[in-house]
C-alpha positions as CSV (number, residue, x, y, z in Angstrom):
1,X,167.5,111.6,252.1
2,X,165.9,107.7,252.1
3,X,162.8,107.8,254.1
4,X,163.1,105.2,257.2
5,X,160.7,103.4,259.6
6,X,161.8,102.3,262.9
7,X,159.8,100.6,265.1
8,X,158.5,101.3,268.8
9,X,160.5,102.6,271.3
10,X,163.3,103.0,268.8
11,X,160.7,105.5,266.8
12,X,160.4,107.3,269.8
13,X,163.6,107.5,270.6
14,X,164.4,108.9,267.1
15,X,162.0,111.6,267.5
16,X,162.9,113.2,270.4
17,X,166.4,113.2,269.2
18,X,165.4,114.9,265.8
19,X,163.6,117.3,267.9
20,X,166.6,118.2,270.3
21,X,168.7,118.1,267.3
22,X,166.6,120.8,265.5
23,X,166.4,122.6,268.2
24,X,170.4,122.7,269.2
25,X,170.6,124.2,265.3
26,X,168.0,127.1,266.0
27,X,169.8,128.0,269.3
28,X,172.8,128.1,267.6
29,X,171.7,130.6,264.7
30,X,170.7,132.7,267.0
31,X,173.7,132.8,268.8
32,X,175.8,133.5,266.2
33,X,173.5,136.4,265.5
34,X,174.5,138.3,268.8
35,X,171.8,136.8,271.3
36,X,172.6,135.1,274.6
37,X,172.0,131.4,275.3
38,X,168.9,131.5,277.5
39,X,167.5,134.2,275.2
40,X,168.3,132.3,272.4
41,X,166.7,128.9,273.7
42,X,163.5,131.2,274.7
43,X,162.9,132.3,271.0
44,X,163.9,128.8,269.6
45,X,161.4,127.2,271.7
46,X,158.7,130.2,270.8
47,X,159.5,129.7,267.0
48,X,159.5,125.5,267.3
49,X,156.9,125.2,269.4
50,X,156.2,122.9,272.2
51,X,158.4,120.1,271.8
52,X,155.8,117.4,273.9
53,X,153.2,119.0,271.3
54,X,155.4,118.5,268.0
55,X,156.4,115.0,269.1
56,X,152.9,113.7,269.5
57,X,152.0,115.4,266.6
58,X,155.1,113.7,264.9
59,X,154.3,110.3,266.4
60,X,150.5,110.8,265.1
61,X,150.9,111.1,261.9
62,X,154.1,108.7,261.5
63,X,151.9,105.9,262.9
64,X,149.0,106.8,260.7
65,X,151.2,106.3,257.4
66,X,152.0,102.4,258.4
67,X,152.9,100.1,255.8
68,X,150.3,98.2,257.4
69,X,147.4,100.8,257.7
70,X,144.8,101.2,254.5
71,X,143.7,104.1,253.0
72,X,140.7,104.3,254.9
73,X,142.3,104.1,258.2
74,X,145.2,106.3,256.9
75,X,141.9,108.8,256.1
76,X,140.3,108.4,259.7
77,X,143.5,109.1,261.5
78,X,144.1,112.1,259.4
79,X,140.6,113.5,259.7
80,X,140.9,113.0,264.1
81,X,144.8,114.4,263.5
82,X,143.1,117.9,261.3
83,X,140.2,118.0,264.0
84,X,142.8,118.5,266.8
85,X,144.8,120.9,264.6
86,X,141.0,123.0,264.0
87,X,140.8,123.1,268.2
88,X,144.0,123.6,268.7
89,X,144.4,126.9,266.2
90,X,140.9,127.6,266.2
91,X,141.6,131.3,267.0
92,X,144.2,131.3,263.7
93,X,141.8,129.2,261.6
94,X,138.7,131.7,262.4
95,X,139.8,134.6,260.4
96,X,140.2,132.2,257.6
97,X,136.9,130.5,257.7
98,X,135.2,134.1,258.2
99,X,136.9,135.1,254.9
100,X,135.9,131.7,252.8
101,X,132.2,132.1,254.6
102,X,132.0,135.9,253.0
103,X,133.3,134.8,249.7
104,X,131.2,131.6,249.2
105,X,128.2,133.3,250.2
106,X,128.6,136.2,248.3
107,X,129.4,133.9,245.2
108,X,126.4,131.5,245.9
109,X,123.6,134.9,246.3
110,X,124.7,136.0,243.3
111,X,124.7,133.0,240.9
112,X,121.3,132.4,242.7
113,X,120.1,135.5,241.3
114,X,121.6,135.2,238.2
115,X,120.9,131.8,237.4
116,X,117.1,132.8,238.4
117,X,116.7,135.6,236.3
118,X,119.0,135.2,233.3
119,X,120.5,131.5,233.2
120,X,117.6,129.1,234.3
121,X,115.3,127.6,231.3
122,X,111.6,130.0,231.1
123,X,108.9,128.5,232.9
124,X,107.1,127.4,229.3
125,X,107.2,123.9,227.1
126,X,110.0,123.7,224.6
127,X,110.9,127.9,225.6
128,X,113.2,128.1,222.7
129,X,109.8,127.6,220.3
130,X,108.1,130.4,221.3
131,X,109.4,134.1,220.5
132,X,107.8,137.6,221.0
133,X,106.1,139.2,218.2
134,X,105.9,142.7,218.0
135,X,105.8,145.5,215.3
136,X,108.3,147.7,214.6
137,X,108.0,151.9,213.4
138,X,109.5,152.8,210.5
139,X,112.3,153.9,212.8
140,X,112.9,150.6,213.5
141,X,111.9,150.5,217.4
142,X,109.3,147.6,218.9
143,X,106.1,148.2,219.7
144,X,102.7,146.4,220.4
145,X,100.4,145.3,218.3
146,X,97.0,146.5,218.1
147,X,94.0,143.9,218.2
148,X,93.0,143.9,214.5
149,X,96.6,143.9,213.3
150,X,97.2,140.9,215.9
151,X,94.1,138.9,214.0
152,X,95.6,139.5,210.4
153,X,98.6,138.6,211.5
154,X,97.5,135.1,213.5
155,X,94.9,134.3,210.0
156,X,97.6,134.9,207.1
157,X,101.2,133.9,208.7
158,X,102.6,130.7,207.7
159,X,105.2,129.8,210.2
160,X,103.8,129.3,213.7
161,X,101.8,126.5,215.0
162,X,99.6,129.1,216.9
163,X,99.5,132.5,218.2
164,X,98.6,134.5,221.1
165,X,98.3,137.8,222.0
166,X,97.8,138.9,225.9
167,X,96.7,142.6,227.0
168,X,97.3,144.1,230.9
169,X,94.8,145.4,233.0
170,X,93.3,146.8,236.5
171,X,90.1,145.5,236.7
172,X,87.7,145.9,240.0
173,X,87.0,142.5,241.4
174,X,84.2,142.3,243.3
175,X,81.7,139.8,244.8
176,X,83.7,138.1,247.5
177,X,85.0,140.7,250.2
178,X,85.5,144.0,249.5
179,X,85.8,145.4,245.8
180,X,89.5,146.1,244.7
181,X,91.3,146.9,241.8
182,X,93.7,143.5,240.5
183,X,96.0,142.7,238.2
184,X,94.6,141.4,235.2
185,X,94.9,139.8,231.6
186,X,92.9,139.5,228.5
187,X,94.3,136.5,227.1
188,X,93.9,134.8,223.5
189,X,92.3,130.9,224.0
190,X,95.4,129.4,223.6
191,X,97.5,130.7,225.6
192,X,97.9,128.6,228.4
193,X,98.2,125.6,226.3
194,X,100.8,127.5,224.4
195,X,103.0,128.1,227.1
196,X,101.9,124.7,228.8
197,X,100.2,125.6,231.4
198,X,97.3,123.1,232.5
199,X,94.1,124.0,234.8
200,X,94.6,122.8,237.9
201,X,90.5,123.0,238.5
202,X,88.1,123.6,235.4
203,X,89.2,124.2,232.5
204,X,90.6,127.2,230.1
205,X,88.9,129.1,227.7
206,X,87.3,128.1,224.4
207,X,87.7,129.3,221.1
208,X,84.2,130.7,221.4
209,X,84.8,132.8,224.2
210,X,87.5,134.8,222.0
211,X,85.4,135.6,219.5
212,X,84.3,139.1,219.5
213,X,80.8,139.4,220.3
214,X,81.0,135.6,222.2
215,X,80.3,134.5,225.2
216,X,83.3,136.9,226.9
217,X,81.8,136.4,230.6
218,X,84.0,134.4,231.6
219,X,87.2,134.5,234.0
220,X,89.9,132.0,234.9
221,X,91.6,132.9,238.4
222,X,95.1,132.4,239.2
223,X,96.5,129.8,241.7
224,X,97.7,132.4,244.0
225,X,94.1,134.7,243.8
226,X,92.7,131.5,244.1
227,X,94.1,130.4,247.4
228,X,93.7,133.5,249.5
229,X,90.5,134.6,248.0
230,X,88.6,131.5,247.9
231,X,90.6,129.3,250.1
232,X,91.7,126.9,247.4
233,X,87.9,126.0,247.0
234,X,87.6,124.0,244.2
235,X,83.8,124.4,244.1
236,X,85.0,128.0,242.9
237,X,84.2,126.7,239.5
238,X,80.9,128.1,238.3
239,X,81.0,130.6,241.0
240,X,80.0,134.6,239.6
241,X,82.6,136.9,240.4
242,X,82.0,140.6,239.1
243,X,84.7,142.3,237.4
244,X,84.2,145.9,236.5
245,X,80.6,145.6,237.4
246,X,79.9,142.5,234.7
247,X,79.4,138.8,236.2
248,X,81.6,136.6,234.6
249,X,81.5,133.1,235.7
250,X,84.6,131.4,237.2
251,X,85.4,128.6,234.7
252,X,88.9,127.7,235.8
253,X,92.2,127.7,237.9
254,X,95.6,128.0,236.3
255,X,99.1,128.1,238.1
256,X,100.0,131.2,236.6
257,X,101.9,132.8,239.2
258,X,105.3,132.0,237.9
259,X,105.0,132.5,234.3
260,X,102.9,135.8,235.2
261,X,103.6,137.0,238.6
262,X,101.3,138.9,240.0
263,X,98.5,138.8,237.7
264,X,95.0,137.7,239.9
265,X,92.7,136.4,237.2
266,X,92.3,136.1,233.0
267,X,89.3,136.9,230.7
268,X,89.1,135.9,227.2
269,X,90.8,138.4,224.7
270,X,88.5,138.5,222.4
271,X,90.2,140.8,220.2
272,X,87.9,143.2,218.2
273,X,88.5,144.2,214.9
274,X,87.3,147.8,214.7
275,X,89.6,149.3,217.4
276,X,91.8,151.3,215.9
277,X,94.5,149.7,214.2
278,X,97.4,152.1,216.1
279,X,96.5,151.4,219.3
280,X,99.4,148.6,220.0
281,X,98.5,147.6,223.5
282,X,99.1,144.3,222.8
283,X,101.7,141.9,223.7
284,X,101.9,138.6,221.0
285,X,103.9,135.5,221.3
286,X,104.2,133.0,218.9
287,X,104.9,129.3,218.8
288,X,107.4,128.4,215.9
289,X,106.4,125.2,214.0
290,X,108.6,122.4,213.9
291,X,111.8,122.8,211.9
292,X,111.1,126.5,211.2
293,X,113.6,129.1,212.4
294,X,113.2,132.9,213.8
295,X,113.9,133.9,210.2
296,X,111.9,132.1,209.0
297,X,109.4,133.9,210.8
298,X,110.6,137.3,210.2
299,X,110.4,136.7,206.7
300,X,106.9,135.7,206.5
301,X,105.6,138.8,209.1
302,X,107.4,141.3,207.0
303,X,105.4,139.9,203.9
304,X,102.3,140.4,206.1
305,X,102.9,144.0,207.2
306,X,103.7,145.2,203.3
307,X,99.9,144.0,202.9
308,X,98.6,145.6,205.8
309,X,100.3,148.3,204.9
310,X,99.1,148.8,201.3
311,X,95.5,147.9,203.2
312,X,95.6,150.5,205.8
313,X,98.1,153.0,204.8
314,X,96.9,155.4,207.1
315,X,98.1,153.4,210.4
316,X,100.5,151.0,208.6
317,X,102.2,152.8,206.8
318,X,106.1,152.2,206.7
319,X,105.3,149.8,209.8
320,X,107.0,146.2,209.3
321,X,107.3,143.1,212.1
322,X,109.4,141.0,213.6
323,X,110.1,137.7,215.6
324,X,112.7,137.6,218.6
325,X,113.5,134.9,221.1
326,X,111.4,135.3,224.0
327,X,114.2,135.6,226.4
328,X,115.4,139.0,224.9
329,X,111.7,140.6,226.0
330,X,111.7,139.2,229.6
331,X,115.4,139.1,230.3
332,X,116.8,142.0,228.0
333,X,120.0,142.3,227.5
334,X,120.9,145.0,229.8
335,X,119.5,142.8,232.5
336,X,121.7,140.0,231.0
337,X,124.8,142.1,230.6
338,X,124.3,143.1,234.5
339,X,124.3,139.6,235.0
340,X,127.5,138.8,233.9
341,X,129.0,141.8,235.1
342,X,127.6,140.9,238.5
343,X,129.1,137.4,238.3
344,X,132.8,138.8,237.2
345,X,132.5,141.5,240.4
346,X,131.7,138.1,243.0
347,X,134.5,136.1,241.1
348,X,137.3,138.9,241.8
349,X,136.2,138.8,245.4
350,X,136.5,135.3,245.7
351,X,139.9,135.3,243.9
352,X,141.0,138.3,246.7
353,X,139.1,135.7,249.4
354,X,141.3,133.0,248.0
355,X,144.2,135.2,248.4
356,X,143.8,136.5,251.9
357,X,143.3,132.7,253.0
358,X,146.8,131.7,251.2
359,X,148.3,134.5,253.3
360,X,146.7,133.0,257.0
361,X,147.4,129.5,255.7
362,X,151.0,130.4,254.7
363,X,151.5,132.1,258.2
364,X,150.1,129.2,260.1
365,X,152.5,126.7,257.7
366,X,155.6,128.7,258.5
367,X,155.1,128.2,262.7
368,X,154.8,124.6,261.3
369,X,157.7,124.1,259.4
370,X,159.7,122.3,262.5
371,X,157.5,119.7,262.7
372,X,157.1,119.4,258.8
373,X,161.0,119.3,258.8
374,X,160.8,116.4,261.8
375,X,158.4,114.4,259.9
376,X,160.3,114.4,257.3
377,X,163.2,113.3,258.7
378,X,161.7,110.6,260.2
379,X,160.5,109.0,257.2
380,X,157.2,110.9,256.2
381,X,157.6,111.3,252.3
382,X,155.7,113.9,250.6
383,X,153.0,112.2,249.2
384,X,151.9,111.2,253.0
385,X,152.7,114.8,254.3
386,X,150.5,116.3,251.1
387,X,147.2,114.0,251.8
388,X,147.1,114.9,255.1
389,X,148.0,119.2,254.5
390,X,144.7,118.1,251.9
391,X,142.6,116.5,254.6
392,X,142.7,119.3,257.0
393,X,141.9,121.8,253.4
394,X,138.8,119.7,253.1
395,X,138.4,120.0,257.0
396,X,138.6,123.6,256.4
397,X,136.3,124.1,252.9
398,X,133.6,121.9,254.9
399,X,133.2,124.2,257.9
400,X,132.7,127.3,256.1
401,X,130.3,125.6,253.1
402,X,128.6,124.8,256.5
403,X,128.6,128.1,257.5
404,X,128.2,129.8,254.0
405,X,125.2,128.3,253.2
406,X,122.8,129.2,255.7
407,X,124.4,133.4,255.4
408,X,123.6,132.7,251.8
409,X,120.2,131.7,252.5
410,X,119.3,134.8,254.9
411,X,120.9,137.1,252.5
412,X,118.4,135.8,249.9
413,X,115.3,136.0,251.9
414,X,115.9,139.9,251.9
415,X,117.1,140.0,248.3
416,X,113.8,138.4,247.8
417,X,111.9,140.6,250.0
418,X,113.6,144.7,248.9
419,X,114.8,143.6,245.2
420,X,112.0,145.7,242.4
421,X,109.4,143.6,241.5
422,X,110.3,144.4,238.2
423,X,113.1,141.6,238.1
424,X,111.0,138.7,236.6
425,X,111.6,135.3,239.0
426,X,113.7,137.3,241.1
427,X,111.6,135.0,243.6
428,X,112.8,132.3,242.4
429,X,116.7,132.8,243.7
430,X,116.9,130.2,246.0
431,X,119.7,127.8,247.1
432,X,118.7,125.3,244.4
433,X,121.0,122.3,243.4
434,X,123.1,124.0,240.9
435,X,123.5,127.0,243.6
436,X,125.1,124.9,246.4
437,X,126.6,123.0,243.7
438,X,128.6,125.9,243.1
439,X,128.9,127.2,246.4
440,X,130.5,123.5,247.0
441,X,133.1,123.9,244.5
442,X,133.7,127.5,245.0
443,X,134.3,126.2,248.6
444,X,136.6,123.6,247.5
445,X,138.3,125.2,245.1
446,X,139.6,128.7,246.9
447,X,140.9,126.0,249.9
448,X,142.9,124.0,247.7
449,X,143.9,126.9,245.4
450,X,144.9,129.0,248.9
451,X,146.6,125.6,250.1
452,X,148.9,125.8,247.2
453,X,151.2,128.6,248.6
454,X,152.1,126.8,252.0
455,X,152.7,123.2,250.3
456,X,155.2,124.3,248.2
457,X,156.5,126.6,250.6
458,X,157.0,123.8,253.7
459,X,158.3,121.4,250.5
460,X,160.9,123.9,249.5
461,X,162.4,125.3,252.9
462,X,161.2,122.8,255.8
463,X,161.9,119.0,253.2
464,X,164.1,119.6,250.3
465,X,165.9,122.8,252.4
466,X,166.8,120.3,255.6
467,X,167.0,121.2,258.9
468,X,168.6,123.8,260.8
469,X,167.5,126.7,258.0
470,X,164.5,127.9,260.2
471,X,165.5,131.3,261.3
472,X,166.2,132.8,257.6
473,X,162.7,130.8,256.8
474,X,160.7,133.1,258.6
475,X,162.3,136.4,256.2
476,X,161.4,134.0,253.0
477,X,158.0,133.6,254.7
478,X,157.0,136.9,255.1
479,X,158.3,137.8,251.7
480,X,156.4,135.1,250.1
481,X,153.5,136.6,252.6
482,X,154.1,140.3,251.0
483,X,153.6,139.0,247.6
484,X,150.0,137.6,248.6
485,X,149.1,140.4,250.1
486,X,150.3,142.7,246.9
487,X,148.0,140.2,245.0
488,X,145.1,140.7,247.6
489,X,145.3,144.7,246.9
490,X,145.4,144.4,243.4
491,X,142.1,142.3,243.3
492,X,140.3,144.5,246.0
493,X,141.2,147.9,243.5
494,X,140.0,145.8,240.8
495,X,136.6,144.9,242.6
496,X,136.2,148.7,244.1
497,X,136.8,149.7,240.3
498,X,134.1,147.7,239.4
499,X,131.5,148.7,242.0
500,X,132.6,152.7,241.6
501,X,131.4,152.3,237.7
502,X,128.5,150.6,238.5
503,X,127.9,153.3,241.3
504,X,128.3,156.1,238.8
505,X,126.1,154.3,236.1
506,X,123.5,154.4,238.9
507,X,124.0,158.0,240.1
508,X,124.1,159.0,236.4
509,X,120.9,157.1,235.7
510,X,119.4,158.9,238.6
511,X,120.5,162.6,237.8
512,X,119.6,161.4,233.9
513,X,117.0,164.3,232.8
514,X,113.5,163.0,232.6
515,X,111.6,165.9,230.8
516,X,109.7,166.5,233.9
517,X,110.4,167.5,237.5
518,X,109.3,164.4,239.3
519,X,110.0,166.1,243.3
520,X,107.1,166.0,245.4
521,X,104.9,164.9,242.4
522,X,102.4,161.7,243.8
523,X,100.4,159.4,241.5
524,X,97.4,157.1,242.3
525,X,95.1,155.4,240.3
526,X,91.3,155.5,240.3
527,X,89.2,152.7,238.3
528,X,85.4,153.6,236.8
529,X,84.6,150.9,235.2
530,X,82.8,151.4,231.5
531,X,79.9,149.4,232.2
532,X,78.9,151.2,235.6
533,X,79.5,154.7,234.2
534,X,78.7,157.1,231.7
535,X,81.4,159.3,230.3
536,X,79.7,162.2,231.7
537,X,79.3,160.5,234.8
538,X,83.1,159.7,234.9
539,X,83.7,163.5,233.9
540,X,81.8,164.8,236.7
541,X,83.3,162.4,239.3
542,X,86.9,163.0,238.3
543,X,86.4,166.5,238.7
544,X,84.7,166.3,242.0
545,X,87.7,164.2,243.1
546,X,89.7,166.8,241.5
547,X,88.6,169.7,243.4
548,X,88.5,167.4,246.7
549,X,92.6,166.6,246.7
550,X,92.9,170.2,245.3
551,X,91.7,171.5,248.7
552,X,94.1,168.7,251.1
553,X,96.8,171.2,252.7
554,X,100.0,171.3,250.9
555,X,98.7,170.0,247.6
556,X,99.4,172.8,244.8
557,X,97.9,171.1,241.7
558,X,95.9,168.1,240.6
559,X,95.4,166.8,237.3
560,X,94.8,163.8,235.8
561,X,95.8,161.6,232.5
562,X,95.4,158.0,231.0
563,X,99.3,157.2,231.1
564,X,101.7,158.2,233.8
565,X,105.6,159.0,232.6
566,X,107.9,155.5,232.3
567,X,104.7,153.3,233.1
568,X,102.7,151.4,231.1
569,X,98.7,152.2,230.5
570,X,96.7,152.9,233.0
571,X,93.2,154.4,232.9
572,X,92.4,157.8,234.8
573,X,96.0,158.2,236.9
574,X,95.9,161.4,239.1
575,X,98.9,163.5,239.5
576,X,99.2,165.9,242.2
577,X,102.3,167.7,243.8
């Protein structure tokens, strides 16, 4: 049918008779099914609508598609036409921004978290240079490396610009408030450069400091320790602090805390060549040289483990080495597989989000299909009557990005605050610019998509269909409705598939036999530092202690050990159940 524009009165004139006309047609269809006339006018008017309403509405958005309007007035008309629509049909419309809310802000946590931890560039210059070095047992699994084998390898390797080695540790830091046991690092000279991480007061350490038997009395504090121990002084430098009883001067502040979070303050490693060669409580990292490769790397540490272990067959023997990017030691691949997985699990919600939202939308489109069908025969063409069903989409995607983003942020702040410290730059998932960028488009994106179902449905039954098919609309509307809904099941049993396997991986994990009976067994740690104590003296003070937490009611046995089960080294841990 040729789209027409009349003008004035005459336009208003035109609509009400459309709108009588289409009426007269519903009344009629449900005559002829068996219902009386003022019955029949009662459900037509329910299923139109108010016909004052649907003629302003009509005469709204007729005058906004003017041959004389522009786009930008055509825009501003539309956007005060979808405002009135969001007032009027705010109770339908809620449900569907409460669902786009969920889903956007359940897709923006979780590419927060896993752009943090797996996606976002490490927090070093040129990361892709600089790889982990570890050795490997002649069963082929990574370990350490032990502080003379570290020093061979850093003298006779070939491919790396520098290297680096960097040991964890408890010490007692003492001197300013009370004494307590920190995290701490014995760190190789470079390091920090290696990584590029400049002193923000001072300076780092010197070769000389590393040298066994040097000048080791030294300490560099970390931003954080720095800031709530000394206040951000910056007269710290060539303050004494006392760190397992020794004075080391303060020569240096580093910001540290997100390349090693949690770690207080660094002393030189100073790694000595006559520890034994098999203790491998080292961690190395390597800086590639320009142009060389990972195997190139490999290549050249294998050749220096087959010397070491013809040197010192009886710890390297059948030992090799090996190079790896640095991401697979402080991502992992399991972490990174979780990732993804994590990522496909909030995409199938949003998919069901986008299909519960096509279901309201479609339900709200079919009570408008008489004045879709009035517009049309008035003169609206499609391309008018599709910017405006757009406008109110992006009316729709804005309020609940609005709404999204701030849940999103809340649900971070306790992600951040209960997720295991063990995540590395977990604290770093925050809405940042790629995360709202997302969020944005996901937004967007699940509107339109959702949007898709009622266009074509008002274009096939309410335009191309004509008028006076509105009563055997409402049966192809629900059908249409049905098959959304089958899609919106299908997608939840595919997400609750998802999170029952991860549930079982985690109830399988934690029934997994350990090798020990871990129930009512409690662990703390006690630090007697070297220099303070004798071993006799520590002897005779564990045992006291011993004896002490042997006698607290309920406690049934004490005993003590250097390593605790699944954590790393730790000097004189106490068990007791």
């Amino acid at each position: 049918m040729k789209r027409r524009r009349w003008p004035g009165s005459l336009a208003d004139r035109r609509i009400k008779e459309e709108i009588q006309e289409h009426l007269s047609r519903i009344e009629e269809d449900l005559v002829e099914q068996g219902l009386d006339t003022d019955e029949a006018r009662r459900r037509a008017l329910e299923r139109f609508g108010d016909p004052a309403e649907v003629e302003a509405r009509t005469r709204a958005a007729l005058g906004s598609g003017s041959q004389g309007a522009g786009w930008a007035d055509v825009l501003r008309q539309d956007l005060r036409f979808g405002l009135r629509q969001f007032v009027r049909d705010r109770r339908s419309l809620s449900l569907s921004v409460l669902t786009l809310v969920l889903g956007v802000a359940a897709t923006a946590v979780v590419y927060a978290v896993v752009h943090a931890v797996v996606l976002a560039p490490l927090p070093y210059q040129e990361p892709d240079r600089v790889v982990d070095v570890n050795q490997t047992s002649p069963q082929g699994q990574l370990y350490g490396v032990s502080e003379p084998n570290f020093v061979d390898f850093r003298d006779r390797q070939r491919s790396f610009e520098a290297m680096a080695a960097m040991g964890y540790g408890n010490p007692v830091l003492s001197g300013r408030g009370t004494a307590e046991a920190v995290e701490g690092m014995r760190v190789s000279h470079n390091l920090f450069d290696m990584v590029g991480l400049s002193p923000l007061v001072g300076r780092g350490f010197t070769a000389s400091e590393d040298t066994y038997g040097g000048p080791t009395e030294v300490a560099v504090l970390a931003e954080g320790a720095w800031r709530r121990r000394f206040g951000g002084d910056p007269s710290v430098v060539g303050q004494v602090i006392d760190l397992d009883g020794v004075s080391h001067a303060v020569v240096g502040v580093v910001a540290s805390d997100r390349t090693w979070p949690g770690v207080e303050v660094f002393t030189p490693l100073a790694p000595n060549p006559e520890v034994y060669r098999d203790d491998q409580r080292l961690k190395s990292v390597g800086r590639l040289l320009p142009g060389a490769t990972i195997e190139d790397a490999n290549r050249d540490l294998a050749e220096i483990a087959e010397v070491l272990s013809a040197l010192y067959p009886e710890s390297n023997d059948g030992w090799g080495a090996s190079a790896r990017p640095l991401r697979d030691w402080l991502v992992g691949s399991r972490l990174t597989g979780l990732g993804y997985v994590l990522l496909g699990i909030v995409g199938l919600f949003l998919l069901m989000a986008c299909a519960s939202v096509s279901n309201l939308l479609l339900a709200r489109a079919t009570a408008r299909e008489e004045e879709m069908a009035v517009r049309s025969a008035l003169g609206a063409n499609r391309k008018r009557l599709v910017f405006q069903l757009s406008v109110e989409g992006a009316l729709l995607g804005i309020v609940s990005l609005g709404l999204a983003l701030p849940v999103a942020h809340g649900a971070l702040r306790i992600v951040r605050a209960v997720g295991p410290a063990e995540v590395g730059r977990l604290s770093e998932a925050t809405l940042s610019g790629p995360v709202i960028g997302l969020a944005s488009a996901a937004a967007f994106l699940t509107v339109m998509v959702a949007g898709l179902a009622p266009v074509i449905f008002l274009f096939r039954r309410a335009i191309t269909g004509g008028l006076g098919r509105s009563v055997s609309s409402a049966a192809r509307g629900a059908r249409f409705r049905n098959v959304l809904l089958v899609a919106q099941y299908g997608l939840a049993l595919a997400v609750l598939a998802s999170a029952g396997l991860l549930t079982r991986s985690f109830v399988r994990l934690q029934s997994e036999e350990l090798g020990f009976e871990p129930g009512g067994v409690v662990r703390f740690g006690v630090r007697l530092p070297d220099e303070q104590f004798s071993a006799r003296e520590r002897g005779l003070y564990l045992d006291r202690l011993a004896d002490e937490v042997q006698a607290i009611p309920g406690v049934e046995q004490v005993g003590v050990t250097s390593a605790s089960p699944y954590t790393r080294y730790r000097p004189s841990n106490f068990v007791a159940r």
